[in-house]
C-alpha positions as a Python dict, from the first residue, in 0.01 Angstrom:
ca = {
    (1, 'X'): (0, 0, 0),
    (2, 'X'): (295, 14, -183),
    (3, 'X'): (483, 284, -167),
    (4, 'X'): (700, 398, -510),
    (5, 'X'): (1090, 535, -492),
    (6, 'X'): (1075, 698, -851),
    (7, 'X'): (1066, 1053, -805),
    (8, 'X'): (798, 1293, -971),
    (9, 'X'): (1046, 1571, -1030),
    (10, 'X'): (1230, 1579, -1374),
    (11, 'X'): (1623, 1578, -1365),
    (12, 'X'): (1795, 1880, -1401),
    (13, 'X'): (1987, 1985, -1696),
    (14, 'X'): (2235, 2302, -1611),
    (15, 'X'): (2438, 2538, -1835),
    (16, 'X'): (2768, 2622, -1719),
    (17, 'X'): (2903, 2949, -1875),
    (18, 'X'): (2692, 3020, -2138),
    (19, 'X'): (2753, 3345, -2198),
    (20, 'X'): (2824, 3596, -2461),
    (21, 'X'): (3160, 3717, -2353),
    (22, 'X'): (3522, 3727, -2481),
    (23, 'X'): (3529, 3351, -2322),
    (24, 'X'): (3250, 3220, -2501),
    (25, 'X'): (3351, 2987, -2848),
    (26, 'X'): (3118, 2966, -3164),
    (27, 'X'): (3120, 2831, -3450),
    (28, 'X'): (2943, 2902, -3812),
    (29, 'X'): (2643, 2659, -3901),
    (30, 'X'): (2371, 2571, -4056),
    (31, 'X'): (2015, 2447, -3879),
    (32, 'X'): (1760, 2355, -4106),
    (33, 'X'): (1962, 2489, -4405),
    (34, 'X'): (1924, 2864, -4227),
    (35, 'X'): (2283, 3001, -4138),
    (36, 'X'): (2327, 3041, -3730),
    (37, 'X'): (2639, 3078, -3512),
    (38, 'X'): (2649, 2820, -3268),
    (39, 'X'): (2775, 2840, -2959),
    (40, 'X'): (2962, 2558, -2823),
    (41, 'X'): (2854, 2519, -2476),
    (42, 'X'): (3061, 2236, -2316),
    (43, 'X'): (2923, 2291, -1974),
    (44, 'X'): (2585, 2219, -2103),
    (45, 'X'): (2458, 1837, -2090),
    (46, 'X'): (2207, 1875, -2414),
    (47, 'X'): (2171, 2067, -2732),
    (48, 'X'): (1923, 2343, -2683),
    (49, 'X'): (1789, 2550, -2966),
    (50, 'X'): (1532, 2880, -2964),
    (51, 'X'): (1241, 2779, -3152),
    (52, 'X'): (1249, 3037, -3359),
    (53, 'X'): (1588, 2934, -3542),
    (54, 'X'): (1436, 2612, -3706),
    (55, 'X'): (1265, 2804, -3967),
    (56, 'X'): (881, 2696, -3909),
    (57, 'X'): (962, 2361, -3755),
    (58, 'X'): (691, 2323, -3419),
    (59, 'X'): (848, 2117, -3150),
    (60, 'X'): (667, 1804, -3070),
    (61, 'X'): (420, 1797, -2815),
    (62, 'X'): (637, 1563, -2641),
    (63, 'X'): (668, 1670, -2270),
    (64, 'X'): (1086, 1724, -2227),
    (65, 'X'): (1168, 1487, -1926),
    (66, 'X'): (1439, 1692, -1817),
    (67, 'X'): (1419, 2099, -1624),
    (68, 'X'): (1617, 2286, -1763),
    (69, 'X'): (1830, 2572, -1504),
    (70, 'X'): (2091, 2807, -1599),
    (71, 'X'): (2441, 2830, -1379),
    (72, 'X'): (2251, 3162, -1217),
    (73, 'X'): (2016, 2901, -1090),
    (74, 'X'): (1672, 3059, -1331),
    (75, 'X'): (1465, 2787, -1455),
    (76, 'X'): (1375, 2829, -1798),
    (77, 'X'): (1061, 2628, -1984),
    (78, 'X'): (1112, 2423, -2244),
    (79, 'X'): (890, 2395, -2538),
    (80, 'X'): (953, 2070, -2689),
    (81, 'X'): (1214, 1845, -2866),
    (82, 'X'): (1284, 1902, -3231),
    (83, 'X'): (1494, 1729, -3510),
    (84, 'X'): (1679, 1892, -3672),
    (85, 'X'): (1998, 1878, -3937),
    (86, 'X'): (2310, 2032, -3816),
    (87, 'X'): (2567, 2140, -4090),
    (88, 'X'): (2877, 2220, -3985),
    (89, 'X'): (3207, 2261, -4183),
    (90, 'X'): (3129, 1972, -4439),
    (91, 'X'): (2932, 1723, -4196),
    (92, 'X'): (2535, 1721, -4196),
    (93, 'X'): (2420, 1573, -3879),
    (94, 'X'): (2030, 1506, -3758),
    (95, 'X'): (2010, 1544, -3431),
    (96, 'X'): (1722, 1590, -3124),
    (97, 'X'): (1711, 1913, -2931),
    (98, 'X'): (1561, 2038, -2669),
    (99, 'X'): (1327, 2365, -2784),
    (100, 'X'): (1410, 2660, -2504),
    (101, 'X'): (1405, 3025, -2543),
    (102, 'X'): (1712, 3104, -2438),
    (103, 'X'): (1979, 3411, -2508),
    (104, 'X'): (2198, 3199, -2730),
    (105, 'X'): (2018, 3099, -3069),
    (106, 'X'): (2200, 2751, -3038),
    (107, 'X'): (2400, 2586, -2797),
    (108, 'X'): (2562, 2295, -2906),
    (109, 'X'): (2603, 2075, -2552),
    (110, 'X'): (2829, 1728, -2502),
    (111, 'X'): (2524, 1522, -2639),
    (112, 'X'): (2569, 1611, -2975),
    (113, 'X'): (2996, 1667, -2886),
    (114, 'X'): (3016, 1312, -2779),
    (115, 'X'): (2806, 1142, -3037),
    (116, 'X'): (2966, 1262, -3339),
    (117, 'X'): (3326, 1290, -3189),
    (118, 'X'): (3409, 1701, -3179),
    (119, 'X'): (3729, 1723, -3054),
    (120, 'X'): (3750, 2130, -2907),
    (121, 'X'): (4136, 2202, -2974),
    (122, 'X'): (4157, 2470, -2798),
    (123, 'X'): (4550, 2527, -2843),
    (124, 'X'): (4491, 2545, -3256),
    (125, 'X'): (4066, 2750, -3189),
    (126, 'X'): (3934, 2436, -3428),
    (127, 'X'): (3676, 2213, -3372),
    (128, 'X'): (3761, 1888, -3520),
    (129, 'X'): (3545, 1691, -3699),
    (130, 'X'): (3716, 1356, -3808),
    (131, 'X'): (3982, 1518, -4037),
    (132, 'X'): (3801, 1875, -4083),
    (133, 'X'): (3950, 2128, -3901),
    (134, 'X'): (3653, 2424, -3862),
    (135, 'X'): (3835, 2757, -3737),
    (136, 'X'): (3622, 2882, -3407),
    (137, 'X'): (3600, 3256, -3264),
    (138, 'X'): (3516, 3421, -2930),
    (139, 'X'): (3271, 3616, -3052),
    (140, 'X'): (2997, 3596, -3290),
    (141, 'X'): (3122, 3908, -3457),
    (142, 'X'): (3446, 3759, -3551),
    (143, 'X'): (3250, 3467, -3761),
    (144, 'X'): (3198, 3534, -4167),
    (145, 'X'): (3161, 3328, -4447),
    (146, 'X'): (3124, 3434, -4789),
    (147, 'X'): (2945, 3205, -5105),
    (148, 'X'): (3129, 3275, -5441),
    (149, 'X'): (2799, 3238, -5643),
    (150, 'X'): (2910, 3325, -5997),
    (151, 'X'): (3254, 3425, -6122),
    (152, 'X'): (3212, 3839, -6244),
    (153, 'X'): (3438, 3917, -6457),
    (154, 'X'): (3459, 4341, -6525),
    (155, 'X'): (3565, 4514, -6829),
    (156, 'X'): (3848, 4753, -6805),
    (157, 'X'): (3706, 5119, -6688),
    (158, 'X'): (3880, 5455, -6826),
    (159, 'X'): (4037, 5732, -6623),
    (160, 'X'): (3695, 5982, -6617),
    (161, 'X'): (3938, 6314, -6497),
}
């Protein structure tokens, strides 16, 4: 008979670093119009993303062909892939992702770097995107943004005492 060379196993997919220490980059986001701090995870090969962020969205019941293993060597399951819209700064990207519970809500790997052309400055903490500069912090903590919804405008107030 003949015998086959491809192997049953699924390649490996590793993140490197993925942590939530004073090393670890984010940046503010949107998924699925739902704001999320995403963590910018250059030692991982894929975009992952807990199901749970994507606000209802299932993954498909497309096996993943990849097995997904942190640098600590733990294999974690994956769940599916999902599309989903990315917004970040003033870009909107759709993009597939790989559905994994894991301790980061997103992590934004060089697939999704490398298509769209991020450039991490890390001398400036931006993230370039074409000509958009979008300021990134260490820690989630550090990252706000505020909506101006309406203009309020308040009448003068008297001294009460």
């Amino acid at each position: 008979g003949h015998k086959s060379t491809h192997s049953s196993y699924a390649p490996e997919k590793v993140i490197r670093g993925a942590t939530s220490d004073r090393s670890s980059l984010y940046v503010f986001g949107y998924v699925n119009d739902k704001p999320v701090h995403l963590f910018l995870g250059a030692g991982a090969t894929e975009t992952f993303i807990r199901p749970d962020v994507s606000l209802c969205q299932k993954p498909t019941r497309r096996k993943v062909p990849v097995k997904l293993r942190t640098a600590t060597g733990q294999e974690i399951p994956t769940h599916g892939i999902m599309r989903v819209n990315f917004e970040i700064g003033s870009r909107v990207f759709r993009h597939e992702v790989i559905a994994a519970y894991i301790t980061e809500k997103v992590i934004l790997g060089m697939d999704i770097i490398k298509r769209y052309g991020f450039n991490l400055d890390l001398k400036k903490d931006v993230l370039r995107i074409d000509n958009e500069e979008i300021l990134f912090s260490d820690t989630v903590n550090d990252v706000l943004k505020v909506h101006l919804c309406e203009e309020l405008r308040y009448q003068g107030c008297r001294k009460l005492w």
